[in-house]
C-alpha positions in Angstrom: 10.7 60.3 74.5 7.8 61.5 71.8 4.5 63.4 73.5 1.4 63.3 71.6 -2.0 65.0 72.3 -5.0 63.9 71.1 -8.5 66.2 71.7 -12.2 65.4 70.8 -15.3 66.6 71.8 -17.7 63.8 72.3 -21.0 63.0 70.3 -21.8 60.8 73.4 -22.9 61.0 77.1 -20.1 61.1 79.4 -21.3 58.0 81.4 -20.9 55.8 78.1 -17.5 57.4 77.3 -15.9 56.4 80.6 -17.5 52.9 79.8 -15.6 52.7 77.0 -12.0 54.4 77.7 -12.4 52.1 80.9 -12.8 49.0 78.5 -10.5 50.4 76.2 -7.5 51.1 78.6 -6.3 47.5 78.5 -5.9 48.4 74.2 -3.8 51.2 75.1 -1.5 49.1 78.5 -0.4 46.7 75.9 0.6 49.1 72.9 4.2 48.6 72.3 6.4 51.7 72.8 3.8 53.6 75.2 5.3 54.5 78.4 2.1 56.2 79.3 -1.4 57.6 78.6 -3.1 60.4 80.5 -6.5 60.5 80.1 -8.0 63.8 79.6 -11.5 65.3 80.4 -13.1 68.5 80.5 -16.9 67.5 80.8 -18.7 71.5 81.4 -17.0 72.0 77.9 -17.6 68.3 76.5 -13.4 68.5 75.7 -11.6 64.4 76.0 -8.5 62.9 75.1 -5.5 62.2 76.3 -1.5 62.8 76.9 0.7 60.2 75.4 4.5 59.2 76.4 5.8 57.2 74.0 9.4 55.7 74.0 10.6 57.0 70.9 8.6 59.2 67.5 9.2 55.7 65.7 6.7 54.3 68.2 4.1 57.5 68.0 4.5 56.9 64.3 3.6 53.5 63.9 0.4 54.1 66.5 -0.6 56.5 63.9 -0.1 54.1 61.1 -2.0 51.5 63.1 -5.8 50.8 63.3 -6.6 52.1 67.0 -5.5 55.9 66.2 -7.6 55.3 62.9 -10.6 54.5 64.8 -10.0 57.3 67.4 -9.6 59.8 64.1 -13.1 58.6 62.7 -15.2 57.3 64.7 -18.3 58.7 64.9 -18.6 58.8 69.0 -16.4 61.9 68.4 -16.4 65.1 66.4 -13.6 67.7 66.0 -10.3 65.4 66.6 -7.0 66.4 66.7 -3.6 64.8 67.1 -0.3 67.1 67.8 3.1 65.8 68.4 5.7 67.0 70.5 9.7 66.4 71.1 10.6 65.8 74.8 13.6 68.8 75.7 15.7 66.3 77.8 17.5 68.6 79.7 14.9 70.3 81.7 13.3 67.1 81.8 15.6 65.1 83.6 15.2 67.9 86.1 12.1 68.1 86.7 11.4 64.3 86.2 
């Protein structure tokens, strides 16, 4: 397993962002090697984005390479993005999994 994090804040009202990820989660259901995405909001400090799980670092890497992390990097709904990758420590995580 790969974790990512992507943060944003938003050049937007809330309302039309949860339009939009709500329209958009079917996009991110179908991506192939995601095992999940956490959607993440802090609206008093305007702070979205959201936890990935993917399968493998291949499959974070070729989201990365692909047009829908493009989009989330520049589009202009957002300001101040950032994506961080992590490795999954399997031990621990099979226990507390």
């Amino acid at each position: 397993m790969h974790i990512q994090v992507i943060n944003f804040e938003l050049n937007i009202p809330h309302e039309d962002y949860i339009a939009g990820a709500t329209e958009a989660a079917s996009v991110f259901s179908e991506m192939p090697g995601l095992i999940s995405k956490h959607w993440l909001g802090d609206k008093e400090n305007q702070i979205y984005g959201g936890v990935y799980v993917w399968e493998s670092k291949e499959a974070c890497e070729a989201y990365k390479e692909g047009p829908v992390f493009a989009d989330v990097m520049s589009n202009e709904m957002y300001k101040n993005q950032s994506s961080k990758d992590y490795g999954v420590l399997d031990g621990p995580t099979a226990i507390t999994a």
